[in-house]
Backbone as CSV, one residue per row, in Angstrom:
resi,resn,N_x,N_y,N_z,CA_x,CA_y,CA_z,C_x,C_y,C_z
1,UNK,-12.469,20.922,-4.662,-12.124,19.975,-3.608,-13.015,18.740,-3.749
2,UNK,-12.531,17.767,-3.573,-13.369,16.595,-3.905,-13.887,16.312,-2.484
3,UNK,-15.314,16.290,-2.607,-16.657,15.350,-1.331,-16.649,14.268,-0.778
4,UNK,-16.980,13.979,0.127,-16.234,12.317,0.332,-16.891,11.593,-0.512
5,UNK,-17.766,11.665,-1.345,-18.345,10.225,-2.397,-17.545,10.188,-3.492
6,UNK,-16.833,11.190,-3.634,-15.587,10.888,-4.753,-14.690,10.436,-3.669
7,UNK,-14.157,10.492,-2.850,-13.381,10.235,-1.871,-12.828,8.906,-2.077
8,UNK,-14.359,8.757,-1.244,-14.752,7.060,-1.655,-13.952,6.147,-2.604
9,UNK,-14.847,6.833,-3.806,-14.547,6.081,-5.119,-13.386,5.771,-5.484
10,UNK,-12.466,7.105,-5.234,-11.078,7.005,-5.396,-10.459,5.867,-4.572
11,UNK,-10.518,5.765,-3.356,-10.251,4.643,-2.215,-10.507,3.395,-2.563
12,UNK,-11.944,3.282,-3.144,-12.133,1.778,-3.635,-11.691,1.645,-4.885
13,UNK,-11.035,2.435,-5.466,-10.424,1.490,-6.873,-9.450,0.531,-6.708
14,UNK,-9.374,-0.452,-6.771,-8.370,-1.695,-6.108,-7.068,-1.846,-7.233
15,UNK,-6.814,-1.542,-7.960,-5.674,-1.517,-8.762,-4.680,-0.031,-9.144
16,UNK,-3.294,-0.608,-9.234,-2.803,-0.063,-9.395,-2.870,0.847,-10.450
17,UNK,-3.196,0.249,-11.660,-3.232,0.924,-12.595,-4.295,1.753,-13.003
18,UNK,-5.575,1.918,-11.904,-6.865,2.418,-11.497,-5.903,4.130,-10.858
19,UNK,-4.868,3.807,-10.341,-4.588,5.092,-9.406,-4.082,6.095,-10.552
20,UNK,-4.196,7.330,-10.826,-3.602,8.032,-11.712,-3.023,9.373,-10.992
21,UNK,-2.122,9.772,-11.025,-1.270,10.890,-10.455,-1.543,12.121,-11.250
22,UNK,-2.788,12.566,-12.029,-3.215,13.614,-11.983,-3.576,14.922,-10.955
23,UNK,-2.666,15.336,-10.951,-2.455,16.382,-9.731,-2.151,17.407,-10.236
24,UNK,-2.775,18.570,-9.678,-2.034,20.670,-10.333,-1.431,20.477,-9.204
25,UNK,-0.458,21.480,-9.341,-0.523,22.276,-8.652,-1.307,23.293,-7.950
26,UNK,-1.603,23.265,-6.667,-2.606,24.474,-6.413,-1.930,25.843,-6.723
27,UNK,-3.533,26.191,-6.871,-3.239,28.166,-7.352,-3.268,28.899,-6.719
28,UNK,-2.427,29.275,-6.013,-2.043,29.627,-4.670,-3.435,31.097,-4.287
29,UNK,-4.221,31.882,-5.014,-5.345,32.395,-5.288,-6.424,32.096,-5.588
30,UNK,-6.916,30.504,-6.095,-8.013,30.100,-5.872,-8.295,29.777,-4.122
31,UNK,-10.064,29.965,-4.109,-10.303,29.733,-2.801,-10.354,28.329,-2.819
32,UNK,-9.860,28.005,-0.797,-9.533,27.008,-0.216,-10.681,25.545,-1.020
33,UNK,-11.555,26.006,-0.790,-12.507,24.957,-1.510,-12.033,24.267,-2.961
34,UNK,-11.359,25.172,-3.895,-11.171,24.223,-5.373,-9.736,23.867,-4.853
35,UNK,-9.063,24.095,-4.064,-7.225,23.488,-4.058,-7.527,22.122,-4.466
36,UNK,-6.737,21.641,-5.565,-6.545,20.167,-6.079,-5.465,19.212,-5.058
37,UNK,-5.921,17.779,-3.946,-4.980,17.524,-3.649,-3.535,17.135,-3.908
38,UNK,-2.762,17.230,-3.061,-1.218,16.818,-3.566,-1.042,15.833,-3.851
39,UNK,-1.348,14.543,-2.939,-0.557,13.028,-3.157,-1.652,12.770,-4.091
40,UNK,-1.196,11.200,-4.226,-1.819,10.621,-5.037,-2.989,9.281,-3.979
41,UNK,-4.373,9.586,-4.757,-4.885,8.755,-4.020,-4.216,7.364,-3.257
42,UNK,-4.605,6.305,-2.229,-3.624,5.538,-2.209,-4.609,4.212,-2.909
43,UNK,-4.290,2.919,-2.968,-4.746,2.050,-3.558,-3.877,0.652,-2.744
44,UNK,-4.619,-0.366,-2.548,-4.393,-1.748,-1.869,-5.103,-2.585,-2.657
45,UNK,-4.418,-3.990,-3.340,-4.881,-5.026,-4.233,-4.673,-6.186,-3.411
46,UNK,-5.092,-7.123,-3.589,-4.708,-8.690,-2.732,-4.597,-9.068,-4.018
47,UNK,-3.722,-10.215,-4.318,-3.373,-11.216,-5.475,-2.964,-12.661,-4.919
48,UNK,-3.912,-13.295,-5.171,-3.741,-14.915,-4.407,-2.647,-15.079,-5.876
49,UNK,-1.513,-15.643,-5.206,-0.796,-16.250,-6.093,-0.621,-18.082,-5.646
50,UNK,0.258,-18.840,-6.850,0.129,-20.450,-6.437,0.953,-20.712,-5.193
51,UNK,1.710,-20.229,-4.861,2.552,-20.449,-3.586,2.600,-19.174,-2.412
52,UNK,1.853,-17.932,-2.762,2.282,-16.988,-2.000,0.831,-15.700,-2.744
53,UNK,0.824,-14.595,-1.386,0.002,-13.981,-1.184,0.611,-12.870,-2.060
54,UNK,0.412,-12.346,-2.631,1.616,-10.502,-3.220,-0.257,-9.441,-3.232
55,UNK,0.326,-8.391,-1.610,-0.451,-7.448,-1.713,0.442,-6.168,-2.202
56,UNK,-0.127,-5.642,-2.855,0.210,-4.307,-3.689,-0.117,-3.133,-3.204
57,UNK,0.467,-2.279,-2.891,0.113,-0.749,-2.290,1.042,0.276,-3.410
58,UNK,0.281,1.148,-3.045,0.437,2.451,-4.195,-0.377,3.758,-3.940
59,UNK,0.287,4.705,-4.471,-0.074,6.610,-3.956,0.220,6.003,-2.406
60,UNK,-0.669,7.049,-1.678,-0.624,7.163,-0.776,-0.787,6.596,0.729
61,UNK,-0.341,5.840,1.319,-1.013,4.487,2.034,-0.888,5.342,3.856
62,UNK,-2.473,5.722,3.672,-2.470,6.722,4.830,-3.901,6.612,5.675
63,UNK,-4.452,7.260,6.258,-4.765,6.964,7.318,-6.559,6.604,6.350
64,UNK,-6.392,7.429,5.218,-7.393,7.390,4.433,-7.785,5.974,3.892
65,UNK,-6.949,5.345,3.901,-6.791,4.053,3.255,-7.107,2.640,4.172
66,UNK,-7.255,3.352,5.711,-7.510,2.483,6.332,-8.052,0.962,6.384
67,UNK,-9.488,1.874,5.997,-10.625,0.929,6.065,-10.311,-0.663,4.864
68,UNK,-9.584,-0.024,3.787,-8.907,-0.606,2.417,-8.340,-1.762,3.295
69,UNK,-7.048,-1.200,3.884,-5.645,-1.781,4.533,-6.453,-3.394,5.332
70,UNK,-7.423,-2.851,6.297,-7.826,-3.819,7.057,-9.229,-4.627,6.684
71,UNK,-9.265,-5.071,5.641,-10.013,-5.881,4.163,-9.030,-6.353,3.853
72,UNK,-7.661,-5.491,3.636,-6.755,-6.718,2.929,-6.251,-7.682,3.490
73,UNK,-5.897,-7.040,4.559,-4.854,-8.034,5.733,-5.960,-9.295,6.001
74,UNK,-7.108,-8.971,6.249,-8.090,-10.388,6.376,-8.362,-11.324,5.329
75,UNK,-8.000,-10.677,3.994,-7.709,-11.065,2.852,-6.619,-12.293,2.328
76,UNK,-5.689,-11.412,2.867,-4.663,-12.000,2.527,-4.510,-12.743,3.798
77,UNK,-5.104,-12.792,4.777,-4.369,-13.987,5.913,-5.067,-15.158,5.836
78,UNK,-6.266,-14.881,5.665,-7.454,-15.884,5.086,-6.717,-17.440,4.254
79,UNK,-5.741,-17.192,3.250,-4.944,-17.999,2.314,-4.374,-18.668,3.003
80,UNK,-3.387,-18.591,4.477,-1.910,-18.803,5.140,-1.388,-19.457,4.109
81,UNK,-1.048,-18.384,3.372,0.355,-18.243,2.712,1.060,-17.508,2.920
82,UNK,2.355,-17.313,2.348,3.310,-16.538,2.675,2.745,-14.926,2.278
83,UNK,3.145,-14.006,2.631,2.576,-12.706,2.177,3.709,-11.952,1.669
84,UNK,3.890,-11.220,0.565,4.497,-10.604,0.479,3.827,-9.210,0.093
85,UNK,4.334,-7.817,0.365,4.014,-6.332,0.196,5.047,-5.911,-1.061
86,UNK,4.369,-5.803,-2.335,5.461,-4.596,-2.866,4.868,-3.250,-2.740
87,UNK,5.982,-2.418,-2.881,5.346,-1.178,-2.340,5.980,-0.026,-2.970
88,UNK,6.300,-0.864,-4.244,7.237,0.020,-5.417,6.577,1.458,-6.029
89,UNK,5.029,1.133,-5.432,4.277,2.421,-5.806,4.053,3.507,-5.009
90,UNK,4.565,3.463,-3.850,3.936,4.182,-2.842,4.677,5.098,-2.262
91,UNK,3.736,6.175,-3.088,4.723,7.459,-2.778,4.488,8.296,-1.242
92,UNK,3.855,7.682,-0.442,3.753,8.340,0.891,3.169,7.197,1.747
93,UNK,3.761,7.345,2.740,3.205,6.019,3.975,3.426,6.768,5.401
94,UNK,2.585,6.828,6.173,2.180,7.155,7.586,1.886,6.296,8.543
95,UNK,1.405,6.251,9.778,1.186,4.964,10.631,0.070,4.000,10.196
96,UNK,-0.526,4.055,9.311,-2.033,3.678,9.183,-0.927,2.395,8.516
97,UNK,0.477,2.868,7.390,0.817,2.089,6.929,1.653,1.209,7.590
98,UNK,2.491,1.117,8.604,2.973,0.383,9.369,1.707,-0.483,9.747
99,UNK,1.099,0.131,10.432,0.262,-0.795,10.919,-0.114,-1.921,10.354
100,UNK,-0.479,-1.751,9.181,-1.189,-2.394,8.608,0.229,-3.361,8.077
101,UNK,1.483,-2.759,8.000,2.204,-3.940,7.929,2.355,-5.047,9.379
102,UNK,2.144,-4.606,10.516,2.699,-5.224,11.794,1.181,-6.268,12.028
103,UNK,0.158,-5.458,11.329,-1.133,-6.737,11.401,-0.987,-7.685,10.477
104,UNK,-0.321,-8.094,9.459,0.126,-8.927,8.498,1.419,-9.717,9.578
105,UNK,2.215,-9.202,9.763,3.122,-9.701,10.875,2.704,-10.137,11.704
106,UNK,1.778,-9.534,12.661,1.593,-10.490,13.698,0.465,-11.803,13.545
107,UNK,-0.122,-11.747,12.112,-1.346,-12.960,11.952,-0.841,-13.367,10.756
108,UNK,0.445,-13.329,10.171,0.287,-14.791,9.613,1.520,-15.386,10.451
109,UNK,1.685,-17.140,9.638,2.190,-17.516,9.886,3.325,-17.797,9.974
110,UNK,3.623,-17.022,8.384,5.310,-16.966,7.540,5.427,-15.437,7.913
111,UNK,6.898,-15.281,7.712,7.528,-13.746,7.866,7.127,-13.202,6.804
112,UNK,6.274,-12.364,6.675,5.891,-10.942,5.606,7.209,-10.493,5.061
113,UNK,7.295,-10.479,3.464,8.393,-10.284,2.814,7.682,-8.487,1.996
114,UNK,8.766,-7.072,2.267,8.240,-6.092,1.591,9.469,-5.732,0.577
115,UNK,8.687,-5.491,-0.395,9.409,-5.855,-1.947,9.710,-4.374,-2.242
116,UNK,10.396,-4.153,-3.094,10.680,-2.879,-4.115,10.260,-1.754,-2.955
117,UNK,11.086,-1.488,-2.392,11.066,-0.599,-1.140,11.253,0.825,-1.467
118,UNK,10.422,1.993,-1.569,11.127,2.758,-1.873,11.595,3.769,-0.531
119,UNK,12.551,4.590,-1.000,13.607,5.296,0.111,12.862,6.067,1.243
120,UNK,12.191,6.814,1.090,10.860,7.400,1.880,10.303,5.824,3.044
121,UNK,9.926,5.338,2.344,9.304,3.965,3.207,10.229,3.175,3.715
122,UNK,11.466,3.037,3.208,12.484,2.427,4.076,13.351,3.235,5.160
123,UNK,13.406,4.169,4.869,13.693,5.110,6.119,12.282,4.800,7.602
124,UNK,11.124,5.061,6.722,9.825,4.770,8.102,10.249,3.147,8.684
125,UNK,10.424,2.369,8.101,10.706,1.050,7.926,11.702,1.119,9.579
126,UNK,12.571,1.532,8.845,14.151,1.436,9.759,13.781,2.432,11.283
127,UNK,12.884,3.459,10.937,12.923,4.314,12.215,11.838,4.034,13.213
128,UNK,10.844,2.829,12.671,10.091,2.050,13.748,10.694,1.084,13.782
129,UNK,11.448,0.498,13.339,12.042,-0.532,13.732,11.197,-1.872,13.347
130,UNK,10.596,-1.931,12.288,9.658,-2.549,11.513,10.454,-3.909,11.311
131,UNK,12.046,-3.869,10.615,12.927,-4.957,10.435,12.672,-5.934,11.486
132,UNK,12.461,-5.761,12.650,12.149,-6.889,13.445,10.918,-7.901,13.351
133,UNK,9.954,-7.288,12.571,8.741,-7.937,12.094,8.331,-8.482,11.188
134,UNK,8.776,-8.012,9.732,8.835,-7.999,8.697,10.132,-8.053,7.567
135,UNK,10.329,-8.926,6.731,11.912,-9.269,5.827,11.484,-8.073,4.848
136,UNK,12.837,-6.921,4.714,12.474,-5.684,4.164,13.693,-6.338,2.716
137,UNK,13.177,-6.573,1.662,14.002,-7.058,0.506,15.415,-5.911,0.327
138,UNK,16.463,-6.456,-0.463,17.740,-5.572,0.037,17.197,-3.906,-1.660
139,UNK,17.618,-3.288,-1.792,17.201,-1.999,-3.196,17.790,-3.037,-4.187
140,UNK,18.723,-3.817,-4.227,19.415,-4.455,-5.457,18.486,-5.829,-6.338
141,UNK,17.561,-6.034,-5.186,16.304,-7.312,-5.248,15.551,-7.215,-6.025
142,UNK,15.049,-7.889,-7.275,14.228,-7.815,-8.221,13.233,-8.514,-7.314
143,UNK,11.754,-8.442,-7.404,10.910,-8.823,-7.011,10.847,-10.644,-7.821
144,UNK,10.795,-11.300,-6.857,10.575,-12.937,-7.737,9.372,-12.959,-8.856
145,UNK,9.209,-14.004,-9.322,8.476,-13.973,-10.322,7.036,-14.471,-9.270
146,UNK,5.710,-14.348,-9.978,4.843,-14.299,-9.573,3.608,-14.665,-10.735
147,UNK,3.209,-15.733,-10.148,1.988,-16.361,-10.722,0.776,-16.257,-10.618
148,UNK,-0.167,-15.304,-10.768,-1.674,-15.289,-9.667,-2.432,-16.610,-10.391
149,UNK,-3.000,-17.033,-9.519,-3.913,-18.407,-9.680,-5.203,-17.088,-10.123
150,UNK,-5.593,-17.816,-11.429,-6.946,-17.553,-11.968,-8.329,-17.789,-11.295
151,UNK,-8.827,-17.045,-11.252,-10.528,-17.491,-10.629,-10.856,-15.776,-10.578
């Protein structure tokens, strides 16, 4: 079982490609202490781009991720630019993750655009009723192109 200082570590890796979906299955006979978790850690990036904000979420965007979530949103509002969420990675989302979309909604200035939606998260999407806050891109939507400004 991982300690919270791996916990941690896992939490602060800021890229996507930092998250790795190395997961067992647990052995249903090892004791409770070694069970390997299920999801996949979660992970939150900010990317100042030239016209627009693109924050990135991936694994798991849960209550664990909190502290992550609300760094970014100050992050990304900091710019007032437009914000957009893809969230093409994110294989589990809970309230920590709404939230953290409706605090992007309610502090910036432009409508929060969430990209590459997957079915799990657009169902949460639709059953808080999130569409009223946030432009949820249609499944047929390629994500626009995207420039990050260097520095």
């Amino acid at each position: 079982m991982l300690d919270d200082e791996q916990r941690s570590r896992i939490r602060h890796r800021r890229t996507a490609a930092a998250v790795s979906a190395a997961t067992a299955a647990p052995d249903e006979h090892a004791p409770a202490d070694e069970l390997v978790p299920c999801g996949e850690p979660g992970a939150v990036q900010v990317i100042l781009g030239a016209d627009r904000v693109r924050v990135v979420l991936s694994g798991d965007v849960d209550s664990e991720l909190a502290a992550e979530l609300t760094e970014a949103s100050a992050e990304a509002e900091a710019h007032d630019l437009p914000i957009e969420v893809d969230a093409h990675h994110v294989t589990f989302m809970d309230s920590a993750g709404v939230a953290f979309l409706a605090r992007l909604a309610a502090h910036s200035k432009h409508r929060v655009r969430v990209l590459r939606v997957p079915p799990t998260v657009r169902f949460l999407l639709e059953v808080t009723q999130m569409g009223g806050l946030v432009d949820v891109a249609p499944d047929d939507e390629a994500a626009p192109p995207f420039r990050p400004v260097a520095g």
